[in-house]
N, C-alpha and C positions, 0 to 999 in steps of 0.2 A: 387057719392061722398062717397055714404058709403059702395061700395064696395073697393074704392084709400086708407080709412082710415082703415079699416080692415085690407087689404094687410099690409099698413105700419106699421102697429104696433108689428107685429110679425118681419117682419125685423129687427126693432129699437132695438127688444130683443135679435134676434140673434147677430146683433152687439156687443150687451153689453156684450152675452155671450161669443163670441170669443175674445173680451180686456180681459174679466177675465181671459177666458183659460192663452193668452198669459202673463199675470201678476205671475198668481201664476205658467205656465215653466220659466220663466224668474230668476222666484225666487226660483226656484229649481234647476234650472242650475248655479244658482250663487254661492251659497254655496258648491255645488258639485265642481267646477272649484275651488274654494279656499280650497278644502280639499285636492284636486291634487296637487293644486300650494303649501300647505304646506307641503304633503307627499314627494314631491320632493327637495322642502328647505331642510327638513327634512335631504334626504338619502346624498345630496351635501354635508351639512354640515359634514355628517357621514363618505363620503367618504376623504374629505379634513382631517378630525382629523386621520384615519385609515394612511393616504396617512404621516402625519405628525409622528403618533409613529412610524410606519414604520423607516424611516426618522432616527428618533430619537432611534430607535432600531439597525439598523444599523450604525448609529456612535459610540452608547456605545460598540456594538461587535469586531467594527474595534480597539477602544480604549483598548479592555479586550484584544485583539488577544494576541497581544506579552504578558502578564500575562497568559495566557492560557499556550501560547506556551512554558513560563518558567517553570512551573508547571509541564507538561509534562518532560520538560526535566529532571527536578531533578528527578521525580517519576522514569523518565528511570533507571538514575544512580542507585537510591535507589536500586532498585530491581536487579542492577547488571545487565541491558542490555548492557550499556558503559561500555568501556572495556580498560587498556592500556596492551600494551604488553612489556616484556620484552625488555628491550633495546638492545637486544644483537640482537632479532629478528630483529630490524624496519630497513626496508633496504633491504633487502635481499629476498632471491629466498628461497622457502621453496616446499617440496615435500612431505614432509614426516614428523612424529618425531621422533627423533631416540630414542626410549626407547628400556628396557631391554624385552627378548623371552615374559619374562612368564607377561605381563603389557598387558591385550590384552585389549584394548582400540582403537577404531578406528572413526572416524570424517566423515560424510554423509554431504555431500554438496549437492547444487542444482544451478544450474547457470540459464540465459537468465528472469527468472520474474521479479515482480510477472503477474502472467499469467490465466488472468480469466477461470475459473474451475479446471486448471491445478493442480495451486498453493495452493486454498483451500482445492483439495481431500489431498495433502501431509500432508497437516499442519494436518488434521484429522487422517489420519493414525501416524503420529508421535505423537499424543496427545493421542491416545489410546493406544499406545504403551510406551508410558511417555519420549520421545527421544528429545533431542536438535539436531538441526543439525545448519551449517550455511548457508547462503542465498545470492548469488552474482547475486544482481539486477542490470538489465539496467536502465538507468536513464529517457529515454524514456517511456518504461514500469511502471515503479513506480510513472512517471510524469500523467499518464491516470487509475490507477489502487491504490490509495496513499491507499486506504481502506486496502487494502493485504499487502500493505509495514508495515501498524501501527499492522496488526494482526501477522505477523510474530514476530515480539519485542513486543509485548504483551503477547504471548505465549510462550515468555523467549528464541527464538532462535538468535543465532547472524548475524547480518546483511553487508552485505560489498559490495566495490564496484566492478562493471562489465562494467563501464565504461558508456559512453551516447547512443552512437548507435550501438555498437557491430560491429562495421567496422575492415576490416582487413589488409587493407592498411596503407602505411609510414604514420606517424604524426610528423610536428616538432614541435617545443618545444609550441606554441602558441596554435595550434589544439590539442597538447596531456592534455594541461590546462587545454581547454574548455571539454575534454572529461571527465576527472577525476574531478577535479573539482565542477563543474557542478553537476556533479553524488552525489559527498559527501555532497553538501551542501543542496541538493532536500532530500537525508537523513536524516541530520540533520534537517530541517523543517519539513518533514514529520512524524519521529521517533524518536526525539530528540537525537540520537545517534551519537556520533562522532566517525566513521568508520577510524580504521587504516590497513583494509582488503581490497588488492586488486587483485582479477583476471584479466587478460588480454583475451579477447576473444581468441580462438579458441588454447590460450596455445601460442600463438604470444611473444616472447621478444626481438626481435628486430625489431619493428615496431615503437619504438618512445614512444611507452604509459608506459611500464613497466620502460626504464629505468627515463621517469618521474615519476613514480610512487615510485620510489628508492630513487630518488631526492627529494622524498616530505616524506620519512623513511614510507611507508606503507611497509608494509610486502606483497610482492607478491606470493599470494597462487596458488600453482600449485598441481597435485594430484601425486596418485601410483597409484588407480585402475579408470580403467577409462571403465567404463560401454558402451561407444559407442551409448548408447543411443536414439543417432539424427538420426542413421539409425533404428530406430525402428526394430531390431528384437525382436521375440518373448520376449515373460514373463520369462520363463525358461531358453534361450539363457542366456538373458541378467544378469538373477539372477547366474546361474554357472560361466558368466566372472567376476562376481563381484566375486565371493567365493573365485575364482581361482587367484586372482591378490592382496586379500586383506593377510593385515599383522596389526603384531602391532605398532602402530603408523601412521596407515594410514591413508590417505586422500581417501576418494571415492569419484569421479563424473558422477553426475546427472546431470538432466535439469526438471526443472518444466513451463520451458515456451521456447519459440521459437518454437512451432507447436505442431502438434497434439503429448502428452506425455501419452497416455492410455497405453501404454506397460510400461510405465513408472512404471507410478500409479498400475499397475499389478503386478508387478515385488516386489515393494517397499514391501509390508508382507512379501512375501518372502525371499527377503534377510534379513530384518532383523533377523527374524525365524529363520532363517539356520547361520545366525552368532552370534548368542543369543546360538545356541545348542553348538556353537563349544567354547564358554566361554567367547566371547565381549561382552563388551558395550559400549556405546556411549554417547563419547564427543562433544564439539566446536572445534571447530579450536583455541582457545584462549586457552581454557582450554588443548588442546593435547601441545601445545607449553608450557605453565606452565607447565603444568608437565615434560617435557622434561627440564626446565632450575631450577627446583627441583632437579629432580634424580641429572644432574651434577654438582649441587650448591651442591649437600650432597656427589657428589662422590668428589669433588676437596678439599672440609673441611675434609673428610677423609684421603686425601694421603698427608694432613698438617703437 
């Protein structure tokens, strides 16, 4: 008996001692699980509020857009990126402007972008050079690239269109809308610019686009020197056909996109360089046409 009573009683305590254990895990696991369950409350609610100005951020932006958008637009005009041209122009095939020998003034175009890498080395070489030139965007292009179309008109050059896909097949009157069209009002959203410049890819006018383009009074720009550019010859090739073809009043064509344009961008000091020595400088395409419809506004007031 008093070895039964011995045994027992240390048992009895180990019992007691393992309720306790389990009481005060019990009670430590408790609070621990309610600090989880409130850190998690916690971050739901966090995310649900996050999820809501979200939400709420984005409808005030969509609401500002068009205020954004108008803003932008006036700033363009401000600064003289919109542009109207002479009424004598709108309509018509241009190639040239016909000014007097000694005006030597000539206009650098760039067609096919804007054109990632392409388009930004140009815009740096003409900003170090202090030059405008104009820019005949695809509307495709400008559609995947809008960042290059706003820094062009933000950098004071003038902007026009090249139509939506660069195709060189017939259009009739429904497809040559969608082409142009299309193109001027992705500009106009994009650069708040209302373009009355239009090239016709590959120099095409009778394909349908140019004579809507006629119909719709854009002035359709065509060049004098035409660098050839697309076949990539050489730097210096390509900078002597430009010497060799430019005049006063001219139009030069480039390309800063539609494939690889490193001869391009090689080329481009160059020519200017060498037509900077021989006494040009450099217009828009708006600005060569004003002054062409000056000179013969002052010559026809004089033979009054």
């Amino acid at each position: 008996m008093e070895n039964n009573k011995s045994f027992a009683w240390p048992q009895g305590i180990l019992f007691a001692f393992l309720a306790l254990c389990s009481s005060l895990t019990i009670g430590f696991i408790i609070p621990i699980n309610l600090i989880g369950f409130q850190a998690e409350t916690k971050q739901t609610i966090k995310n649900i509020n996050d999820i809501e100005v979200k939400v709420g951020t984005q409808q005030r932006l969509k609401k500002f857009k068009p205020a954004m958008l108008t803003s932008w637009q006036q700033e363009a005009k401000a600064k003289g990126f919109s542009y109207t041209l002479p009424t004598r122009f709108q309509g018509t095939i241009i190639r040239k402007a016909k000014l007097a020998p000694n005006k030597k003034v000539i206009a650098l175009t760039f067609d096919d972008g804007p054109w990632p890498g392409y388009t930004a080395q140009v815009l740096e070489i003409l900003r170090e050079n202090n030059i405008k030139a104009t820019f005949f965007v695809v509307g495709k292009y400008l559609k995947n690239n809008p960042e290059l179309g706003k820094r062009i008109v933000v950098e004071g050059h003038v902007i026009g269109n090249h139509s939506w896909h660069h195709w060189y097949h017939y259009f009739n009157q429904k497809a040559a809308a969608f082409e142009i069209d299309n193109t001027s009002d992705l500009i106009y959203q994009v650069t708040g610019v209302k373009t009355t410049l239009f090239r016709p890819p590959g120099g095409m006018l009778h394909n349908g686009l140019a004579a809507y383009a006629r119909g719709k009074n854009y002035a359709v720009v065509m060049w004098s020197a035409d660098s050839a550019d697309y076949s990539r010859p050489s730097a210096s090739v390509l900078t002597n056909r430009v010497l060799q073809q430019s005049k006063p009043g001219g139009i030069v064509l480039m390309h800063d996109g539609g494939g690889n344009r490193s001869h391009t961008v090689a080329a481009l000091p160059l020519i200017i360089s060498k037509l900077r020595n021989q006494g040009y400088s450099f217009v828009t395409v708006p600005e060569l046409l004003e002054m062409q419809y000056k000179d013969q506004k002052l010559i026809a007031n004089t033979n009054q």
